[in-house]
C-alpha positions, 0 to 999 in steps of 0.5 A: 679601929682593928690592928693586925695581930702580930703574933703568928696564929699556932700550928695545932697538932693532932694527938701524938698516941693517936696519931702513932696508931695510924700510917695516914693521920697526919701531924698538923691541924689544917688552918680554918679560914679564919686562920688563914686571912689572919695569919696572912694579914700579918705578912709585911710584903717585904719579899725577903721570903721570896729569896728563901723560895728555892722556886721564888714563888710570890709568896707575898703576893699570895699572902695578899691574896689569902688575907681577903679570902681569895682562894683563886688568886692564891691558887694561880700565884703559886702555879705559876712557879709550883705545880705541886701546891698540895704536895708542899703545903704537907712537906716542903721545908719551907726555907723561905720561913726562915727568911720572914722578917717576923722570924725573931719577933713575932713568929714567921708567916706560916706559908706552908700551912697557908698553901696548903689550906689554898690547895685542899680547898681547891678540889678542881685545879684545872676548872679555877687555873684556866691555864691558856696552852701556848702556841710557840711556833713549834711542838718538838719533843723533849724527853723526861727521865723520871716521874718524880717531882722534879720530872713531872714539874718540868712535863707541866711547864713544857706541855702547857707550851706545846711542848710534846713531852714523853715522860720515863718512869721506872716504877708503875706509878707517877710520883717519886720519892712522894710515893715511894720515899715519905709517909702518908701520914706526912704526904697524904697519896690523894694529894699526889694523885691530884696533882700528878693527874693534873700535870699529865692532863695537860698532853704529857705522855707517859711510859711507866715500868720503862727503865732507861739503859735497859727497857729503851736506851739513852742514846735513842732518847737522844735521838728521837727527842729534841732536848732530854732532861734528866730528873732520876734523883737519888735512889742508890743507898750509901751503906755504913758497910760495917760488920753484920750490916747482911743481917736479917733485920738490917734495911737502909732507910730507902728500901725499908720506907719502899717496902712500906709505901708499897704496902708490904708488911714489916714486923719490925719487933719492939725495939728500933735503932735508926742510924742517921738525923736526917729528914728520912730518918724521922720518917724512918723512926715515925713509921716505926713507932706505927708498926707497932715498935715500943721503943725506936732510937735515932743514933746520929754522929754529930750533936743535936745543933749539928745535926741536918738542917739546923737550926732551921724552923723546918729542923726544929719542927721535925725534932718536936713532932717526933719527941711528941711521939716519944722518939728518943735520940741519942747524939754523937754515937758511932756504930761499929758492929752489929752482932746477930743470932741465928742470921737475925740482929740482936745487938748495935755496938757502938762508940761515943763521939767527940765533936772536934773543931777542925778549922773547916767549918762544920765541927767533925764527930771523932770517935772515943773508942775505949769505951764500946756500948751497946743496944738491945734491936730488932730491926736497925734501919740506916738512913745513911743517905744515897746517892745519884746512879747515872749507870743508864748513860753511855760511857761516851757521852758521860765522858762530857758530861761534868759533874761535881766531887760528889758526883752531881751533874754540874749544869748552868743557870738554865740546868743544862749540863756540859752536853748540848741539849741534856739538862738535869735537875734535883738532887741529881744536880742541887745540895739541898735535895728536897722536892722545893728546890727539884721544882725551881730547877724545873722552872729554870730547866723548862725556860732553859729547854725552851731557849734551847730549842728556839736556837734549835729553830723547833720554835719560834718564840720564847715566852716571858713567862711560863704560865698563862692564864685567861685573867692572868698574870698574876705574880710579880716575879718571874724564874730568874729573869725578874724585869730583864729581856730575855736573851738572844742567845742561849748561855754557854754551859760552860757557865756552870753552877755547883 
């Protein structure tokens, strides 16, 4: 008789000295089959992961399919709520791990690594998916700004219901933050390439090199498209603005990770100081350490059980990987200055923190300034984070347009905003700003779209489900509509998220 292993089956890691001497080997060792019906043999089918899942992807349902070897089924189960099959078997944060009832025993199911295995083995999407493009009675146009995961995610889900979908794309290449934002050696570019392709295949126009407010104007949007989406994310840098930050050598982490994604040749010296503990500060340390720096340090305000994302299993996966790599990191600092020589930075000046308990939940880091220190740099780099730049909307209209404290577009349950017809989604709109949760505000905004234009009369129907395939379907979830009937009417924007 055979028992399931409990025990998850270990994640192997490339070498780390051989890996910091490539910007395109990757981290993690793929699964073998073997490894893949094993690992997901020991999924109990609970569906706890499923609310972890920002998109509520079937997770379990494609665990069962893994464990008897079915790569199709795998494949389509996940399609239906994710496109980018690929992408987030290489960088998504996996919440849905932290979910797992085998978490805090056995160790959680390795459903990143599992997809992953699922897309790489699928060279041909469209050949397998079969995926049926509906007829609704209707094929009015609707615009998408930005060519990002978030954009792209709703251009697939549109155009596969006959949906005419013209896609803005500021930059000359599809992608987003995948392409010009995170690493190859985290984000291989032929698995966007892929996967961008297969998306557009299916109808969706694009317009690369087309900025929205300058090359055409938001309101002809407007006008010509019978509902706009709006899927920028955030690409304006939030500086420390302190002494020296003008210096040659001083990037915030956004234009620095472009300029190498773009191919440009930095020499960023020996030594490094990156400013910030969030995700993109590891990949700004990482790349680093691949252009030759012999010391790189991550500076970050608060402790390490403070820092972003902790303690989640995707937080202590990036903190292993870039120990691994010798990144050193030192906590509860606070730069104060950067001092330069010639026009060229030479010197981070900096104080200790004090994690103070303020009573208002997260502790707050208070810096102890009689005492100064100070680092030895050739290149600072400020991962500080950034912000939403809605610039391109006319006054008038961004008037009625609610958004939060920090400046997010506030949007409903199906991400359409306080303006009829204008949705949003990303980190435009959503706090956890990671590609995952920009597909599941897709998956909500292309139902909600589509509801929209129903009302509109510019279809006749809504379906139930956003993909159909010939043998399908193959989930047992659907977006936020889990067993209920699909309203008559569409729901009042002012029935608003945060």
């Amino acid at each position: 008789m055979k028992y399931v292993d409990y025990k998850r089956v270990p994640i192997k890691h490339f070498d780390a000295d051989k890996r910091v001497r490539s910007l395109n080997l990757q981290t993690l060792v793929p699964y073998t089959l073997e490894e893949v019906v094993a690992e997901s043999s020991r999924c109990l089918g609970c569906g706890l992961c499923i609310q972890g899942c920002p998109a509520r992807i079937d997770i379990p349902g494609y665990q069962i399919a893994m464990a008897n070897g079915n790569i199709e089924d795998g494949l389509k189960i996940n399609f239906e709520k994710l496109p980018f099959v690929e992408v987030c078997g290489d960088v998504c944060p996996h919440p849905c791990e932290d979910w797992c009832i085998l978490d805090d025993n056995k160790g959680s199911i390795a459903t990143r690594h599992i997809k992953k295995y699922i897309s790489e083995n699928t060279p041909d999407y469209k050949e397998v998916l079969k995926v049926k493009v509906q007829d609704l009675g209707g094929h009015p146009s609707v615009a998408v700004i930005g060519a990002g995961p978030t954009g792209l995610t709703a251009a697939f889900y549109l155009s596969i219901n006959g949906i005419r979908v013209n896609v803005y794309e500021a930059s000359g290449r599809p992608g987003g933050v995948m392409v010009h934002g995170i690493p190859p050696f985290r984000l291989p570019r032929e698995a966007i390439t892929k996967e961008a392709e297969h998306i557009l295949s299916y109808g969706s126009r694009i317009f690369y090199n087309t900025r929205i407010g300058k090359d055409v104007q938001f309101e002809e949007l407007l006008k010509e498209n019978s509902a706009v989406y709006i899927a920028t994310g955030n690409w304006k840098p939030t500086r420390i603005k302190i002494t020296g930050e003008e210096l040659q050598g001083v990037y915030h982490a956004l234009e620095f990770l472009n300029k190498i994604n773009s191919g440009e040749k930095i020499d960023v010296g020996e030594n490094v100081a990156i400013i910030g503990g969030g995700f993109t500060a590891y990949d700004a340390a990482r790349i680093s350490l691949r252009l030759g720096a012999k010391k790189v340090t991550m500076m970050y305000r608060r402790s390490a059980i403070d820092r972003p994302g902790y303690p989640s299993s995707n937080a202590f996966e990036e903190l292993d990987e870039a120990e691994e790599e010798k990144v050193i990191f030192d906590w509860e600092t606070s730069p104060f200055e950067y001092v330069g020589e010639n026009g060229k930075v030479k010197i981070l000046k900096y104080w200790r923190n004090q994690m103070v308990d303020s009573g208002r939940g997260r502790r707050q880091p208070v810096p102890v300034k009689d005492k100064e220190y100070s680092l030895e740099v050739d290149t600072i780099i400020e991962a500080t984070g950034q912000r939403e730049d809605l610039s391109f909307i006319p006054g008038e209209i961004m008037e009625k347009l609610a958004t939060t404290t920090t400046g997010d577009l506030v949007v409903n349950q199906y991400n359409m905003t306080s303006y009829p017809g204008i949705f949003a989604g990303g980190d435009i709109t959503n706090k956890r700003k990671d590609i995952i949760s920009g597909v599941g505000d897709s998956g909500r905004a292309s139902m909600g779209i589509l509801l929209y234009l129903k009302e509109l009369g510019k279809i006749q129907r809504v379906p139930k489900r956003l993909t159909n395939y010939e043998g399908g379907p193959y989930s047992t979830t659907y977006y936020d509509m889990e067993g209920k009937e699909i309203p008559d009417s569409f729901p009042s924007p002012t029935e608003i998220k945060e």
